[in-house]
C-alpha distance (Angstrom), angle and dihedral (degrees) to the residues before:
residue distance angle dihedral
X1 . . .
X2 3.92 . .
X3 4.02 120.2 .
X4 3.23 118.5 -111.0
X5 3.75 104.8 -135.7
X6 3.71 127.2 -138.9
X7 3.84 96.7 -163.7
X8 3.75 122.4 152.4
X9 3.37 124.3 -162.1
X10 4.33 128.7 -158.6
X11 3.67 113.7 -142.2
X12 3.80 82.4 -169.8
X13 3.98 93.3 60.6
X14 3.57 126.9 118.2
X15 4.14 85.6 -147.0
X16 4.10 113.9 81.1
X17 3.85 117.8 -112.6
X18 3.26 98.0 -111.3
X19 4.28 89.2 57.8
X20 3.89 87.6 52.5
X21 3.68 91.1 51.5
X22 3.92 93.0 46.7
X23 4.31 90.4 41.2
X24 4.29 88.6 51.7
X25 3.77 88.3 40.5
X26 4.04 87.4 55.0
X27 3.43 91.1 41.9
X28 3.36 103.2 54.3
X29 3.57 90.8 48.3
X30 4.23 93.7 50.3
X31 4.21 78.3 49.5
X32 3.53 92.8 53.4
X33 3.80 92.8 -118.3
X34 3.76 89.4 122.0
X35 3.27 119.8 38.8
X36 3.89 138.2 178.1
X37 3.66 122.6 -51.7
X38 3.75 99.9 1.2
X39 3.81 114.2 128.0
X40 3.66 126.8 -113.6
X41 3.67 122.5 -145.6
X42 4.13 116.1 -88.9
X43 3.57 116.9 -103.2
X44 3.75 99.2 -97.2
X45 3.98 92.2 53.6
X46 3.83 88.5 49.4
X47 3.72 96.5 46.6
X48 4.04 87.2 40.7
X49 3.86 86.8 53.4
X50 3.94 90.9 45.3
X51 3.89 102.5 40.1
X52 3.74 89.4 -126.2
X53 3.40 137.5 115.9
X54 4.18 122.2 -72.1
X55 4.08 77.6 -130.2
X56 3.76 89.4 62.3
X57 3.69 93.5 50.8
X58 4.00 94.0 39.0
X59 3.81 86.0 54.5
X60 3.89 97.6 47.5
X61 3.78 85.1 51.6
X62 3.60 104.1 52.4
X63 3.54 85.6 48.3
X64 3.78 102.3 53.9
X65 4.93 78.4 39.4
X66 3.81 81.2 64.2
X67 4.02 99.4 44.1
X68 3.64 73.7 54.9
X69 4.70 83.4 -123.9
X70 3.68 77.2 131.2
X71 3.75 149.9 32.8
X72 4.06 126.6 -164.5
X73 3.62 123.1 -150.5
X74 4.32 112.9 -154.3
X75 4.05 104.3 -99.3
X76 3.49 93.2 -1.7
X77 4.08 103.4 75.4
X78 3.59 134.1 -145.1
X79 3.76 135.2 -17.2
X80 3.66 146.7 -177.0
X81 3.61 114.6 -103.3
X82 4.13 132.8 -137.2
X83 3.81 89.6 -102.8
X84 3.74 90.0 -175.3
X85 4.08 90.9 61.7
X86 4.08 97.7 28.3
X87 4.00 97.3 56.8
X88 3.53 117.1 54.7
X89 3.95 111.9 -148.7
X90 4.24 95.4 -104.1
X91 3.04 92.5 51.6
X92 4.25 87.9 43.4
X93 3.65 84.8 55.8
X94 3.59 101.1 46.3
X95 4.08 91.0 58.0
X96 3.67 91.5 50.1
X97 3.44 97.0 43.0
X98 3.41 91.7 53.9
X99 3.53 96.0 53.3
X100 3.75 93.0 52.0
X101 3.28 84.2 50.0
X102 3.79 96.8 62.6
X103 3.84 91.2 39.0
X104 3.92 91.7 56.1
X105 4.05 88.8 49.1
X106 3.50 88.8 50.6
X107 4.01 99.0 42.9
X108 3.46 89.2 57.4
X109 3.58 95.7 48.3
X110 4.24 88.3 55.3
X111 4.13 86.7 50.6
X112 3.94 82.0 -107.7
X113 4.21 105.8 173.2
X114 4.10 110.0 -137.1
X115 3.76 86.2 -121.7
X116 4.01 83.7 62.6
X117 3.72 90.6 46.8
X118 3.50 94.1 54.2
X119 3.59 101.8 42.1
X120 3.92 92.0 48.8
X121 3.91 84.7 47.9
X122 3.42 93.7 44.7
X123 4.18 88.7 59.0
X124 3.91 92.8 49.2
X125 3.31 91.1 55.9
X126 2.94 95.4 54.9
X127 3.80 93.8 59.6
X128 3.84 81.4 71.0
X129 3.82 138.5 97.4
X130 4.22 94.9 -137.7
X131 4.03 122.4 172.0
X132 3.29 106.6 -144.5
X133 3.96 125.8 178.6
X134 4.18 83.7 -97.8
X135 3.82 96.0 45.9
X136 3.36 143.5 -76.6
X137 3.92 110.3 -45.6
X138 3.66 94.3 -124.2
């Protein structure tokens, strides 16, 4: 059974379409709205449902393939991958850390104090279903 997505994408965003489709595709699957093996729609019934171009969509996809997010079987389409098994935990670290990365930069930029950062952090996370070595945080 194919997903139905609920993806939303700002013409108004500095960040290209096809990086909103592949940050709500990630997201979904940290939420646990996606979750291994189901099937995403093809490219043409994403781009269809998105008014943009099967490119776009095609793009987003082969980026999310190589973050190994998701796997595609010839004929058969696209499908969630076993994150746990697929991304090894440098290579884990190295995403996030990246993205923190950017998120500092642009924090300071905005005049944003650390103690800001963290407590704004502090509330996504908590949005989250982690494990931790006490528990799960929710």
């Amino acid at each position: 059974m194919v997903v139905i997505m609920q993806i939303k994408i700002n013409n108004a965003s500095a960040w290209p379409a096809y990086q909103q489709v592949v940050d709500q595709i990630k997201r979904d699957v940290a939420l646990g709205r996606l979750k291994k093996g189901q099937q995403l729609p093809t490219v043409r019934q994403l781009a269809g449902e998105l008014t943009l171009n099967p490119n776009t969509i095609g793009k987003a996809y082969r980026q999310l393939e190589q973050e190994n997010i998701i796997y595609t079987r010839a004929g058969a389409g696209a499908f969630i991958a076993d994150i746990d098994n697929q991304l090894n935990k440098s290579v884990r670290r190295n995403l996030i850390i990246d993205q923190l990365e950017h998120a500092a930069v642009d924090a300071f930029h905005m005049q944003i104090t650390k103690a800001e950062l963290r407590k704004w952090f502090e509330g996504i996370l908590g949005e989250f279903n982690f494990n931790s070595k006490e528990g799960t945080s929710r």
